[in-house]
N, C-alpha and C positions, 0 to 999 in steps of 0.2 A: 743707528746713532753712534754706536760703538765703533763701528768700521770706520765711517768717515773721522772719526776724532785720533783712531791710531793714523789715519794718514795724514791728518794735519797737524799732528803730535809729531809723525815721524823727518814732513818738511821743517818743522820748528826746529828740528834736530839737527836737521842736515846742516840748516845756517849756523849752528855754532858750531859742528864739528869741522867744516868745512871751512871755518872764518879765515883760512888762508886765503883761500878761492877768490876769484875778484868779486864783486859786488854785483855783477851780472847771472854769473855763476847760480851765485846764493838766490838771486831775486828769482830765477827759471827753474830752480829746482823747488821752490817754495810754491809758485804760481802754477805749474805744473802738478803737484802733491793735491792744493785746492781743488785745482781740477775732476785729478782721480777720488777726490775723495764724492765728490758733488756726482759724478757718475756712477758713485756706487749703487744708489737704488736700482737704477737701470740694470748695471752689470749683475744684480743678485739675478736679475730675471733671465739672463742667457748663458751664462761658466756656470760649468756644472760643482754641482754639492759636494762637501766634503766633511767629513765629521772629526771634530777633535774632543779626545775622551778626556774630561773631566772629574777630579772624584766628587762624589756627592756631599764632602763633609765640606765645600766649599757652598755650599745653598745653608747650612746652619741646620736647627730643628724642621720639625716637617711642621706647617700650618695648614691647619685646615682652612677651608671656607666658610661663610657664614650661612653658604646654603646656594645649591647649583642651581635648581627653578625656583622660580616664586608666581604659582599659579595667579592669575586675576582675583580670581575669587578670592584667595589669601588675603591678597594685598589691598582689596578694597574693606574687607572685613566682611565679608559676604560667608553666611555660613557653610560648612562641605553641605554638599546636597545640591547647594544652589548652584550651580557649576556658571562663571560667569564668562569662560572663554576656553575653546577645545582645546588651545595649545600651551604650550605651556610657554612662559616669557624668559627670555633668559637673562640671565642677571647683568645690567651692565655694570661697568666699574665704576664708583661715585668719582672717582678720583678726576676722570677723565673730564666729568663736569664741569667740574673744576677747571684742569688743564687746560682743556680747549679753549675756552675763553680768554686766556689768561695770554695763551700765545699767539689769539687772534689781537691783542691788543699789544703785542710786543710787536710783532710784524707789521702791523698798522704804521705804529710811531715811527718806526725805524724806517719802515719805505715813505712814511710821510716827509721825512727830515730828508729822505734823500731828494723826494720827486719835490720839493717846496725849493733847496739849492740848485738843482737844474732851473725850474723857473725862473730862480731871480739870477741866475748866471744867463740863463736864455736872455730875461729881458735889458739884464744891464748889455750883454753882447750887441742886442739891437739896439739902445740908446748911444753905443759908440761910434767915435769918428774914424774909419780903417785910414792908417798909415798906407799913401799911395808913392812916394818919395821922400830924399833924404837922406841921412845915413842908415835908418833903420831898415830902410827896403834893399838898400845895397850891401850892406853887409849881411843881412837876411838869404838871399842870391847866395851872396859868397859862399856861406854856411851850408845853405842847402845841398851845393853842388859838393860839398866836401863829405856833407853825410849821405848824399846818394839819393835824396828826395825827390820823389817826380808829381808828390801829390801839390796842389797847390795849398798856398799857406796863406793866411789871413792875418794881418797885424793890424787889432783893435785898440783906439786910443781911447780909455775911459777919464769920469771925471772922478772914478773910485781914489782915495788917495793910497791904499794898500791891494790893489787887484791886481796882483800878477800871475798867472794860471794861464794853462797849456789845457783845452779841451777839443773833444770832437773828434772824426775817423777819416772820413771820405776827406770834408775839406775842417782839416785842422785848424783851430784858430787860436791866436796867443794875444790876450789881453792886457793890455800895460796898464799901469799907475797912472795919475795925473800928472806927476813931478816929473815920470819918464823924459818930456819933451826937454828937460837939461841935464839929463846923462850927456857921459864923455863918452866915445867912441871907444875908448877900450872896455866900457863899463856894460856899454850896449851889445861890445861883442860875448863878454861872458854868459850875460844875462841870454842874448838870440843862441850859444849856444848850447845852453843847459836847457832851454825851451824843446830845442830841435832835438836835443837827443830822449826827450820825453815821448817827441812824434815818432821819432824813426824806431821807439823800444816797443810802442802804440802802452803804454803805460795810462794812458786815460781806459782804455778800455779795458784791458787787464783789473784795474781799478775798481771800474760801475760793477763788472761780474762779482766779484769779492764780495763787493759793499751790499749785491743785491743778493748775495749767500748768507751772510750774515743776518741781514733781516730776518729770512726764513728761520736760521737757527741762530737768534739771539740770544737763548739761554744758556747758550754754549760757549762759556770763557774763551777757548782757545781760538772760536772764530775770531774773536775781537784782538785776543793776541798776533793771531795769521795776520788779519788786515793791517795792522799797524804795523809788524813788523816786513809787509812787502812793501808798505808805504815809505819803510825806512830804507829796506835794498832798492828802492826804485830811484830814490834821491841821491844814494851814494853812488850808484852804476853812472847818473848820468855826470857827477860831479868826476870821474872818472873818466870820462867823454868828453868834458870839457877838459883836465888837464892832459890829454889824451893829443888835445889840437894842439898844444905845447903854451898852454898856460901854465907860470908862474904860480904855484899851491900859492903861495905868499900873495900876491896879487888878489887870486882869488877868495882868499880867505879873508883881507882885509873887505873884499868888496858887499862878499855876504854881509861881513860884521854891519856894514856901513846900512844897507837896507836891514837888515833888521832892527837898527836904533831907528831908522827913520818911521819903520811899517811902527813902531808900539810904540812911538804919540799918538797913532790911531784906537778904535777899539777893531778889536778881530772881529771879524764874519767867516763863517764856514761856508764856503763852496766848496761841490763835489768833483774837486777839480787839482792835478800837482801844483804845491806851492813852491815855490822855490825856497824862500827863504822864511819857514816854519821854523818858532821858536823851539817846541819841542825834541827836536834831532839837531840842533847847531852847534852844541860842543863837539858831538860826535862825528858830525860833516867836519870840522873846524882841521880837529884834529888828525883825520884819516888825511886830510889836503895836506896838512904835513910832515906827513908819516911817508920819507920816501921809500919804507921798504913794505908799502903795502901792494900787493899784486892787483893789476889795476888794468889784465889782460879782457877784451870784451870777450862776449860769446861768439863760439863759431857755431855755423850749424854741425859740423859733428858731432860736438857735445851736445847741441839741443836732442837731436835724434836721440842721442843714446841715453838721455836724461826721460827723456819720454819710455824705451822700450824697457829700461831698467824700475820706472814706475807702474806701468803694468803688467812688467811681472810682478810687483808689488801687488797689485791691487786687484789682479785678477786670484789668485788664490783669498783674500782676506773678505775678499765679494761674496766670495762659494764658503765661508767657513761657518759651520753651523757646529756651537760647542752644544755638545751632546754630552750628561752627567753618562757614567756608569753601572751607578745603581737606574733599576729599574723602580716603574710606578705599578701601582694598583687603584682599580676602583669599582667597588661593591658595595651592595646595599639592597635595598627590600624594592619591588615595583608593587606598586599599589594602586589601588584607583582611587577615586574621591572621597570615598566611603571610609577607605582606610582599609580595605581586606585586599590580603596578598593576590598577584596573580601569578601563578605557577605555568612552570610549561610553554611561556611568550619568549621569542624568539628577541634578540638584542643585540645592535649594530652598532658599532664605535669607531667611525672612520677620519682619521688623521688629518686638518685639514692642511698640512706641510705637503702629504706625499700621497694622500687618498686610500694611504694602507687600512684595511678593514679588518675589525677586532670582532668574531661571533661568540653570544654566550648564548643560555639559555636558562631562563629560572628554573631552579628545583622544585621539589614538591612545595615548598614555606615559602616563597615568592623571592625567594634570595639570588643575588647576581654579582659575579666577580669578573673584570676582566685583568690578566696578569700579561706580565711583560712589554710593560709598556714605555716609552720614553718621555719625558720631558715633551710638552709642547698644546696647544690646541687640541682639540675633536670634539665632533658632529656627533652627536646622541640619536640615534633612531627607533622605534620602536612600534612594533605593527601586530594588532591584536585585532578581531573581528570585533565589531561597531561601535572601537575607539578609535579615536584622529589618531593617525600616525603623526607622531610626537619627536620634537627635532629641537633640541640643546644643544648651546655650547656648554663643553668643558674644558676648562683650563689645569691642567696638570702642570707639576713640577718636577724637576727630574731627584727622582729616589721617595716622594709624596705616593702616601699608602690615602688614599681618597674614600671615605665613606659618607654617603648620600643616599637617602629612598628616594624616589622617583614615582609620581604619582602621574598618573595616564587620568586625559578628559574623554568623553564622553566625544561622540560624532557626534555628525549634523543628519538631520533627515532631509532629503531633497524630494520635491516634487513638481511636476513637470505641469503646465495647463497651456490649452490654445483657445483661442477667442477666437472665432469668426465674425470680421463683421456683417450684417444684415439680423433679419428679426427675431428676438431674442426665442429659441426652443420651448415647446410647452414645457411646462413647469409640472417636473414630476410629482407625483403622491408624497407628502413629506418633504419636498426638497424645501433644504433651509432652515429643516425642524430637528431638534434636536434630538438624535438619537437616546432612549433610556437606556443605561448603560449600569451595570453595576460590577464594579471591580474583585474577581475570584480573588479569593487568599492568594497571598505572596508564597510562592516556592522557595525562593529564592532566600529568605530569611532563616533558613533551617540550616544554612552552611556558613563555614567560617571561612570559603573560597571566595574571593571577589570575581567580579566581570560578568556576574549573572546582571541580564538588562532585559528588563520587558516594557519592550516599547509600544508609544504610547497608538490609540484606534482613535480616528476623526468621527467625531460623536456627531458636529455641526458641517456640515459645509455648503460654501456658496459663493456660486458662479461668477467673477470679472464677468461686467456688460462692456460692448468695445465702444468708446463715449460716442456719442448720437452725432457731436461735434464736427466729427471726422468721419461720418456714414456716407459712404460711397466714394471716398476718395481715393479709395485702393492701398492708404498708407499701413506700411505692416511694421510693430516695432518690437523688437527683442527687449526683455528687462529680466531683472534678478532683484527681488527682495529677500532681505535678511529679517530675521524675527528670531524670537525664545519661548518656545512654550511652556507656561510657570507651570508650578507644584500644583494651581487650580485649574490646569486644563488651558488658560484662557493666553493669546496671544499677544505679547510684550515686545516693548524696543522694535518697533516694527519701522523700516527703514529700506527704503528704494539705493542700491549698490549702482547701478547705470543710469547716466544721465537721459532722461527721458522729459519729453511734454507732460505737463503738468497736466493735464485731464487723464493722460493712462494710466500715469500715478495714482491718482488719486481716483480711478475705474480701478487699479488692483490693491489696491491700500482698505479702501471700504468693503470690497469681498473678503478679502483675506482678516481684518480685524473682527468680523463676525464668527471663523473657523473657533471651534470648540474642541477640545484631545480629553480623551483619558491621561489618567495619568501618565509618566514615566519614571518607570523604578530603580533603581541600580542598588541591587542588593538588599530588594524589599524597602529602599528604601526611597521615597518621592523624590526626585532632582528635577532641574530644568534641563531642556535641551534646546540645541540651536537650529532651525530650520531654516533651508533654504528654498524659497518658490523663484523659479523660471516660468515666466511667463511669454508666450509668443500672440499677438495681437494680429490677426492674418486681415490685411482690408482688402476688398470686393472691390471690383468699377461698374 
């Protein structure tokens, strides 16, 4: 956002440093700059990186965060023990909540207003009578040939009483007033050729792109400033064009005046479309027509070219510019499990998401972790301990931000695998189905102040998916995956089918599986839940 605004900051520039330059001039070097700027996303993705050193007393005090994970269980108020999700969430920005919204309904309005002016310029265009003879078509001809036009041109007679506008690409069309039909002949020539030189600049299109920039970035003052101000070099270039053909400024300046007392007996209508004789820039049109020592040369294309190679040298360095602060970051803190006891000796990844550069630490004896030398920016949290989920956070650093945060690691999942054959159900073993007596030896585990002691939990119950009778012999075979929690009493929760399946297999592994009974599961002596994954494979016969 920064990039694009120095470059339509820097065409803003140009037009007034430049205000010698003709009106063409200003209006390609502004329309061009929008351009570059609107390419910028693109361009970050292919001109290579570049850093510009920054000191860090330009960031202010260092802030902290209000906290880098926010486990499930936390956040529902679930107590530790009861571990409500292996991984850990990472914090989004509230702000963004916000934002998003906010700029979905800025872009809405602004493309609505635009796409609602194309329709009613569409439908009034079709309600018009086109000028086929006359003066208008013949001095129309005249003009054309002088501007060098080979597209053909469309003169629409409306019964608007203030609709005069220049739209369209392929076949350009110029909508007249209702009064138009008793213009004078000199009146009609200034007017066909302020029209024409609208067509030949293609200023309607140059236009819609703008207008459809701005929507996107509506928040962005300078958008709105760019847009109006090439709407105002677009009007003086071609009034420029017109006295160009060797009209009389005097002539022509009376003539605007004359439509614009006639257009404001009306009320205005916005179309997204040049107007010629818009109240808001007509002193300043007024004036430059009789200004005869304003430079009033058109564009050649060697200046276009060089206006163009001169901007992306511009804009291909400010695409690649990544300011990077000086001072360096940190970020340490304690790794813990749910329990709350340190874990020492776990291995710790922090890799960049800018540039994929990887940071390794490794806890001490006291569960502590530093990582130094960092910059400014993004990273991916990693952390891989035997039978806890590998654990994966954003952090957000800042450049010269000393970062402290503990990190608390969830518990894995246990997976277990089962096949179903169909045909007749296996004799039923001794016991199957019965619950194993089971009685839980003392906790080891509780004699240490080291976390990551886990003793997982033994299937006390279990019992066999039958494959439904429904589908016996049909040879259909179906893969599933249920997800479940085995609480603090053994007994199996939140039990839930993850692929979509026929609702009989479902419910053939939903009813074995809610019958499965566990010992407990400890972490650190202490009962948790854990999360359980069954695979099940349905194998059918013919």
């Amino acid at each position: 956002m920064i990039k694009m605004s120095i470059l339509v900051l820097l065409g803003l520039s140009s037009t007034v440093l430049l205000r010698k330059q003709s009106a063409a001039v200003r209006h390609w070097i502004l329309a061009a700059s929008i351009a570059c700027a609107a390419a910028t996303p693109l361009l970050e993705r292919v001109v290579p990186v570049w850093h510009l050193p920054i000191s860090s007393a330009l960031f202010g005090s260092r802030v902290e965060p209000l906290a880098l994970f926010i486990p499930v269980h936390e956040r529902q108020g679930v107590p530790v023990g009861a571990v409500e999700d292996t991984r850990f969430v990472p914090v989004e920005p509230s702000a963004m909540r916000v934002v998003g919204p906010i700029w979905l309904v800025g872009f809405l309005t602004c493309l609505s207003f635009l796409v609602v002016g194309l329709v009613r310029l569409g439908w009034l265009a079709s309600q018009s009578e086109r000028v086929v003879n006359g003066t208008w078509t013949e001095l129309a001809s005249v003009l054309s040939r002088r501007f060098g036009l080979r597209r053909p041109l469309f003169l629409l007679q409306s019964d608007h009483p203030t609709l005069l506008v220049t739209w369209g690409v392929r076949h350009p069309k110029v909508i007249l007033p209702a009064e138009a039909r008793d213009w004078s002949a000199d009146r009609i020539r200034i007017v066909l050729a302020h029209e024409l030189a609208h067509i030949r600049r293609r200023d309607w299109l140059t236009q819609m792109a703008v207008e459809l920039l701005r929507a996107v970035y509506w928040f962005n003052p300078l958008m709105w400033i760019a847009c109006r101000q090439l709407r105002r070099e677009s009007e003086h270039a071609c009034d420029d064009a017109v006295l160009g053909l060797g009209v009389e400024g005097t002539a022509y300046a009376s003539t605007l005046l004359d439509l614009a007392r006639a257009f404001r007996r009306h009320r205005r209508t916005f179309f997204p479309a040049p107007a010629m004789a818009r109240p808001s820039s007509l002193e300043r049109r007024v004036s430059a027509m009789l200004n005869q020592r304003i430079n009033r040369t058109p564009l050649t294309r060697p200046a276009c070219l060089a206006t163009v190679v001169v901007l992306v040298a511009i804009a291909v360095p400010i695409a690649g510019l990544v300011a990077s602060a000086q001072a360096i970051a940190t970020f340490s803190g304690a790794l813990v499990d749910t329990v709350g006891r340190v874990l020492p000796g776990t291995s710790m990844v922090l890799s960049n998401a800018q540039n994929s550069q990887k940071h390794r630490t490794e806890t001490d004896q006291s569960g502590r972790f530093s990582f130094n030398g960092l910059t400014g920016g993004e990273y991916m949290l990693e952390v891989d301990r035997l039978g806890f989920a590998t654990t994966q956070g954003r952090v957000a650093l800042s450049a010269g931000q000393n970062l402290t945060q503990d990190v608390a690691l969830q518990l894995g999942a246990l997976d277990e695998t089962i096949n179903i054959v169909d045909g007749p159900p296996p004799p039923a073993r001794p016991g199957s189905g019965r619950r194993i007596e089971y009685t839980a030896p003392p906790s080891a585990c509780s004699q240490t102040t080291v976390g990551g002691c886990i003793e997982p939990p033994l299937k006390l119950r279990d019992v066999k998916p039958i494959y439904p009778p429904a589908f016996a012999g049909s040879g259909r075979t179906v893969d599933m995956m249920l997800e479940a929690r085995i609480g603090v009493d053994g007994f199996v929760n939140d039990l839930r089918v993850v692929t979509p399946v026929d609702p009989a297999f479902g419910a053939a592994a939903i009813d074995a599986v809610r019958q499965w009974e566990f010992s407990q599961t400890r972490l650190d002596g202490v009962p948790v839940e854990v999360k359980i994954n069954v695979h099940l494979t349905f194998k059918g016969q013919q």
